[in-house]
C-alpha positions as CSV (number, residue, x, y, z in Angstrom):
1,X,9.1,29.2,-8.3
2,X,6.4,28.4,-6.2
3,X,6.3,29.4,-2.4
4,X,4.4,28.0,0.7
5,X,5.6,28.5,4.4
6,X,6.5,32.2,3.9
7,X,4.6,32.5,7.1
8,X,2.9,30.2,9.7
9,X,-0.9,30.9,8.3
10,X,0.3,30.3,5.2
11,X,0.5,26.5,6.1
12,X,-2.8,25.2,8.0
13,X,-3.5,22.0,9.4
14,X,-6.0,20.2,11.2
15,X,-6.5,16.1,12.3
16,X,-8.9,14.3,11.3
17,X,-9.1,12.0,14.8
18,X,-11.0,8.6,14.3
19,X,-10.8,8.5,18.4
20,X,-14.6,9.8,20.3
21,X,-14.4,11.2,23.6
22,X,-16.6,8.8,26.2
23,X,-17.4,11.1,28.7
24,X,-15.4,9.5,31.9
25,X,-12.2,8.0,31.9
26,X,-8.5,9.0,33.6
27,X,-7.3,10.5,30.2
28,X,-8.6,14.0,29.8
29,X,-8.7,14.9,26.0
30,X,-8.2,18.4,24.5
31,X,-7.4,20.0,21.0
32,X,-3.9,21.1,21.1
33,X,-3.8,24.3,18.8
34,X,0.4,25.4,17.9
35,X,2.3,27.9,16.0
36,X,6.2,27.4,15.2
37,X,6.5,24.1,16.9
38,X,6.7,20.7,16.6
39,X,4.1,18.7,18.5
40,X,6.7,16.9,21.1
41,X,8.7,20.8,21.7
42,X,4.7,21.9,22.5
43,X,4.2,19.1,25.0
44,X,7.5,19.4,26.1
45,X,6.7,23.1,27.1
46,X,3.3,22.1,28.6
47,X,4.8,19.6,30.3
48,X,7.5,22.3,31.9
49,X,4.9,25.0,32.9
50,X,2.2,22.6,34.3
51,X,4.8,20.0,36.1
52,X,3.3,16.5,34.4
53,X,5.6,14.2,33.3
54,X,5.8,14.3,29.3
55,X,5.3,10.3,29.6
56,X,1.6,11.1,30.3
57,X,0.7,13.2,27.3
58,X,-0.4,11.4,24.2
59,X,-0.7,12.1,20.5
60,X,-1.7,10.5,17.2
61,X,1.1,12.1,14.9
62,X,3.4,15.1,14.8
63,X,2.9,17.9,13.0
64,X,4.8,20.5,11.3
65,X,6.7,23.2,13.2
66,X,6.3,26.0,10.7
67,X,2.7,25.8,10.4
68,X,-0.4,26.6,12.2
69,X,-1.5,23.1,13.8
70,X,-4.8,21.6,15.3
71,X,-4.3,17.6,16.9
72,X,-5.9,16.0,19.5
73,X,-3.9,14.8,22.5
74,X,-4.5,13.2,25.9
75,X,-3.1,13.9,29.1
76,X,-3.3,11.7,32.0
77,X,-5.4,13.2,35.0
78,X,-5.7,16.1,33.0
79,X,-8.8,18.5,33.5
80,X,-10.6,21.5,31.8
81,X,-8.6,23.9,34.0
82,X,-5.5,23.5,31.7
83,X,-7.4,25.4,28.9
84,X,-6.1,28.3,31.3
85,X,-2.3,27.2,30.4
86,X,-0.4,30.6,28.9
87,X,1.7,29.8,26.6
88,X,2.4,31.7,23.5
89,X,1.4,30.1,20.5
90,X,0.2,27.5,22.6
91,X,-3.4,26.6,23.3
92,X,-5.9,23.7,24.7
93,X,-9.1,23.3,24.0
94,X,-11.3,20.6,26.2
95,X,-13.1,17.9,24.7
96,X,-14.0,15.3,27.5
97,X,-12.5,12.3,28.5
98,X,-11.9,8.8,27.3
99,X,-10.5,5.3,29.2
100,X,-8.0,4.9,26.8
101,X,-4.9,7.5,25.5
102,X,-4.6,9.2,22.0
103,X,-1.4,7.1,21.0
104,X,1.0,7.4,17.5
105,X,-1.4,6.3,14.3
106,X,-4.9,7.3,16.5
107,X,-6.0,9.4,13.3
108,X,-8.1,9.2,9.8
109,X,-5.4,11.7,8.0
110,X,-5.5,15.5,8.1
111,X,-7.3,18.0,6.6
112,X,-4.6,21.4,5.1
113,X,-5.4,24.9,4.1
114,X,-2.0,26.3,2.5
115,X,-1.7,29.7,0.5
116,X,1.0,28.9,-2.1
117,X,2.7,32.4,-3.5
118,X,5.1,33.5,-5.9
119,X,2.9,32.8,-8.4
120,X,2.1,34.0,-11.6
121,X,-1.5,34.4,-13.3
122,X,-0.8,31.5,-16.2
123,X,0.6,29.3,-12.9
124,X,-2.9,30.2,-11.1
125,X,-4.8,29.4,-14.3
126,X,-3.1,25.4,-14.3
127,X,-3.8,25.1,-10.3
128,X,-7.2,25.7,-11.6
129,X,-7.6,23.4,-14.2
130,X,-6.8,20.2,-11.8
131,X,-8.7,21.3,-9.0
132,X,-11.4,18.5,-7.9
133,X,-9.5,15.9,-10.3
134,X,-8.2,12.8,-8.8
135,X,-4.1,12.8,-8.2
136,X,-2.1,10.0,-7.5
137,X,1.5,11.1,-5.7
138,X,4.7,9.0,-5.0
139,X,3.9,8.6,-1.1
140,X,7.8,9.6,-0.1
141,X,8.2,11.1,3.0
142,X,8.8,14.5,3.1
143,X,11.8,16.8,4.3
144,X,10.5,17.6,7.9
145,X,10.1,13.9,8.9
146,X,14.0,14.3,8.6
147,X,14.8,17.5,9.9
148,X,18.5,18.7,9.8
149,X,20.3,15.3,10.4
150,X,17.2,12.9,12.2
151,X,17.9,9.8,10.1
152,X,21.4,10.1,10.5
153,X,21.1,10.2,13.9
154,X,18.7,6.9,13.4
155,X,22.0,5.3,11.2
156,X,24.2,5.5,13.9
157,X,21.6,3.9,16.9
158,X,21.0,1.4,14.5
159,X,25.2,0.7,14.0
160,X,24.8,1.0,18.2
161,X,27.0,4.1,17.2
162,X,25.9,5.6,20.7
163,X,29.0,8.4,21.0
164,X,27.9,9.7,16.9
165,X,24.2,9.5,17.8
166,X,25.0,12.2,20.6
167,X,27.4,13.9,18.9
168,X,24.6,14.6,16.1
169,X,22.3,15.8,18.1
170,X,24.8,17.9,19.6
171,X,25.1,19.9,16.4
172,X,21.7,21.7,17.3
173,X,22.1,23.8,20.7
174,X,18.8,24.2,23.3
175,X,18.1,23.1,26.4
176,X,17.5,19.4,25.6
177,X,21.4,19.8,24.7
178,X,22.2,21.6,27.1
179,X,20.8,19.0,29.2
180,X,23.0,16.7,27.7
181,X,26.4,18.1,27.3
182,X,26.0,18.6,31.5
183,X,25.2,15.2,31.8
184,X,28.1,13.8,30.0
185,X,30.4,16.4,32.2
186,X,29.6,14.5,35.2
187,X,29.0,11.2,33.2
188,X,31.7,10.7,30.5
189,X,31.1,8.2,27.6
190,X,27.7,7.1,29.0
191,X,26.2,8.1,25.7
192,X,23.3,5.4,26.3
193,X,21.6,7.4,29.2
194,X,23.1,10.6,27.6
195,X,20.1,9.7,24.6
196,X,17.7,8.2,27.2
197,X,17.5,12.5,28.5
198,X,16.0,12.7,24.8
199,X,12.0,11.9,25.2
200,X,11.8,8.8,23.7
201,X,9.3,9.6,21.2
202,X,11.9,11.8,19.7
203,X,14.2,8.9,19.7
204,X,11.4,7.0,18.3
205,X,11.4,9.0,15.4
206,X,15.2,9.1,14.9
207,X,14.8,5.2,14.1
208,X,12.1,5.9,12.1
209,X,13.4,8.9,10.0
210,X,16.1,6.5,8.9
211,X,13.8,4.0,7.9
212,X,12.1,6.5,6.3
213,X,15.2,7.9,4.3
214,X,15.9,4.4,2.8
215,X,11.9,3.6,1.6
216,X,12.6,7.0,-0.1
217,X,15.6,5.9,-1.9
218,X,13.7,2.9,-2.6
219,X,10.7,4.3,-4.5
220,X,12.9,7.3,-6.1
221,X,15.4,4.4,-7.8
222,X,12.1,1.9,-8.2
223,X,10.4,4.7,-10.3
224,X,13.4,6.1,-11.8
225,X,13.4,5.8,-15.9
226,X,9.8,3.8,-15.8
227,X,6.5,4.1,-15.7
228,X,4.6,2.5,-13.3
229,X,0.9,1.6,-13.6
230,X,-0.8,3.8,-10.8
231,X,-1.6,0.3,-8.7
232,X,-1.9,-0.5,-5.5
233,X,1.7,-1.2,-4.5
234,X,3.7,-1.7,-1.4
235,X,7.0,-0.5,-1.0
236,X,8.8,-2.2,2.5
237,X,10.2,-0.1,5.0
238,X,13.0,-2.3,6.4
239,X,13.3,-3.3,9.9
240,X,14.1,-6.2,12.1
241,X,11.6,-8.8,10.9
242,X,12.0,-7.7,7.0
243,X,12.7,-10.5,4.8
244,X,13.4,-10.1,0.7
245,X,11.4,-13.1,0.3
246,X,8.8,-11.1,1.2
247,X,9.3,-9.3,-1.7
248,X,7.6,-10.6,-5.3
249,X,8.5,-7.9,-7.2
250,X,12.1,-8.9,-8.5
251,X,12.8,-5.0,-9.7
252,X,11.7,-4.1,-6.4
253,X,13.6,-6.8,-4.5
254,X,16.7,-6.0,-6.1
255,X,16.6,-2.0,-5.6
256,X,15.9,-2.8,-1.7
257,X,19.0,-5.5,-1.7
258,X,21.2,-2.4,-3.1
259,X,20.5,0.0,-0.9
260,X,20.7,-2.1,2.6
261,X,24.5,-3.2,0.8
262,X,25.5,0.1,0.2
263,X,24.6,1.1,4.2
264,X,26.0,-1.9,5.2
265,X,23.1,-3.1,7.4
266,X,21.0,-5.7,8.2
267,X,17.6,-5.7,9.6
268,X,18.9,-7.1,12.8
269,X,20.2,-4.4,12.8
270,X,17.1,-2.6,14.0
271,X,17.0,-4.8,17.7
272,X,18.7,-2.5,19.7
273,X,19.9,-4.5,22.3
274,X,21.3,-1.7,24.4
275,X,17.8,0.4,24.0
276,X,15.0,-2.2,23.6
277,X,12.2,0.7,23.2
278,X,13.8,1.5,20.2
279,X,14.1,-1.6,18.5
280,X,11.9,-1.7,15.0
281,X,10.0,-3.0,13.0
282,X,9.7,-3.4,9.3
283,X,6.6,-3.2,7.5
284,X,5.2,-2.2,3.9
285,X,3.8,0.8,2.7
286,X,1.4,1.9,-0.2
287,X,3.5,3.4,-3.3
288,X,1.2,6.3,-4.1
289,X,-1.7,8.2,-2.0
290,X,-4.3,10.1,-3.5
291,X,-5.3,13.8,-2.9
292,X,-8.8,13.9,-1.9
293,X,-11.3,17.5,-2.6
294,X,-8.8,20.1,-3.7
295,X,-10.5,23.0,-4.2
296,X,-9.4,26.8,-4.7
297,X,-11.0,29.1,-1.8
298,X,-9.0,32.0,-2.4
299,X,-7.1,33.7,-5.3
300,X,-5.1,37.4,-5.1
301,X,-1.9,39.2,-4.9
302,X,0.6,38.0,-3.3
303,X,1.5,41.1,-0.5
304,X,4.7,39.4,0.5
305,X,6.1,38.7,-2.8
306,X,5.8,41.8,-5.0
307,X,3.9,42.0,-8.3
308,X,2.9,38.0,-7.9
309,X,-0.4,36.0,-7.0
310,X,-1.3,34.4,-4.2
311,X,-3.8,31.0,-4.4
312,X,-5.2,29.3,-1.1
313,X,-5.8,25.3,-2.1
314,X,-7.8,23.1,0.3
315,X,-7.5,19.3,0.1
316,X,-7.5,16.2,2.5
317,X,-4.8,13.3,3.1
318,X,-4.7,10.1,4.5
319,X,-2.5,9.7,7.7
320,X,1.4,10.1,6.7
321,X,1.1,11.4,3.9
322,X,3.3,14.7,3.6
323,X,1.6,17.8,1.9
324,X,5.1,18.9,1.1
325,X,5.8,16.0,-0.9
326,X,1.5,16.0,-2.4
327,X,2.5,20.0,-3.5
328,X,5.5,19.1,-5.5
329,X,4.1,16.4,-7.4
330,X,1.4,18.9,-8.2
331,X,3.8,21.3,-9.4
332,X,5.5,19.5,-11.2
333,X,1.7,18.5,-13.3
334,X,1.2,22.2,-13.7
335,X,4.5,22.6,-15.4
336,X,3.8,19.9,-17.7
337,X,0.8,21.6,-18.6
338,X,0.4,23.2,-21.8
């Protein structure tokens, strides 16, 4: 079986930003470089040693925490003396500045160098064979947009299930929980303000992950037993404003019908009343992304796993698409390969 993620090299990304730096500006741009976290823990800890208020860092998208990561963020009133920052496995690079901030969805896609290992020479032999050929994947979301329990955290702000939102995010132990089980010492059962201490592009993304989670069950069951032409197709991601009307696809109607029954919601269910940042959206999403340029730079054994190969593939994806979920669909080509 197939390995990536073994170590942090193995797994190497890089933004492609559609945002130009202008020269003058309050937002001071850099290229945030991280190893072993994900991007809101690395402002977070910026944000700790330099003493700015995490509200006035942007970014475009986070990336993964077990991997070797290049983004570009903003910081407001920044300057090029916080390339000085030390931080380990931290660094800032300083590209100029611009009048506007790097905000979520400010990127073309992202560009991944990832040695795969455990391999074996017939398994290297099949990687080849597809390299530079077109591939069409499922566009699920993959694993770390959920984490260990985000979208079930996300279930229970949506079911204004404030006390079991906290309590989830109580199962992991840091300071940001640390933070939190102090607070509710001195402020018991205020479990609303208790998730305000959480950054709220965290929260954000707890919302999101479960709307995530269910456009996963969606396309799983919609391609489940079937074929499907490889169209362009959109796939909704349910949120306040989704209506199955907007759906012409009767299959696909009745599969998203099913799966907001069995989690007893609604899509008003995503205005949060009680936390009007967090109230969402629903909106559609293509069923399949392509892999653009893989290529093969690098082929050897494997010095981790013994008496296996090694292969380092290079390719490009658009923005959210997970190269998790592109290298299982791959794999699962190769074993169909003769």
């Amino acid at each position: 079986m197939y390995k990536i993620k073994q170590i942090p090299e193995d797994f190497l990304v890089k933004e492609i930003s559609n945002k130009k730096s202008e020269g003058n500006g309050q937002y001071s741009r850099y290229i945030l470089k991280k190893t072993s976290y994900t991007t809101v823990d690395a402002l977070t800890a910026i944000s700790k040693r330099l003493d700015i208020p995490l509200k006035n860092m942007g970014f475009a998208g986070n990336k993964d925490k077990n991997a070797v990561t290049e983004q570009l963020i903003s910081i407001f009133r920044g300057s090029k003396n916080l390339e000085n920052i030390k931080l380990m496995d931290i660094e800032l690079k300083y590209i100029g500045n611009s009048k506007e901030p790097v905000s979520l969805g400010d990127l073309k896609g992202n560009e991944f160098t990832i040695t795969i290992r455990n391999l074996g020479n017939e398994e290297i032999k099949k990687i080849k064979s597809i390299q530079n050929k077109k591939i069409k994947v499922p566009n699920l979301y993959g694993p770390q947009r959920f984490s260990k329990n985000n979208h079930l955290v996300g279930n229970a702000i949506i079911k204004k299930d404030f006390k079991k939102a906290i309590n989830l995010v109580l199962e992991n132990n840091g300071i940001l929980e640390n933070k939190i089980r102090q607070y509710l010492e001195k402020n018991k059962n205020n479990y609303i303000e208790a998730l305000r201490l959480i950054p709220f592009k965290t929260r954000k993304l707890f919302v999101h992950s479960y709307q995530s989670f269910l456009f996963n069950k969606i396309v799983n069951e919609y391609l489940k037993n079937k074929k499907i032409k490889l169209k362009h197709e959109e796939i909704p991601i349910i949120g306040f404003n989704f209506e199955l009307s907007s759906i012409k696809n009767t299959k696909l109607k009745n599969i998203a019908k099913k799966f907001i029954e069995e989690g007893k919601i609604t899509p008003r269910d995503f205005v949060i009343s009680q936390m009007p940042e967090l109230t969402s959206e629903g909106t559609f999403r293509d069923l399949f992304f392509e892999i653009n340029h893989m290529t093969i730079s690098e082929t050897g054994d494997d010095e981790i796993n013994s008496g296996k190969k090694k292969v380092k593939i290079n390719f490009t994806l658009p923005k959210s698409c997970y190269a998790t979920t592109a290298l299982e669909f791959v794999f699962c080509q190769v074993c169909r390969l003769s």
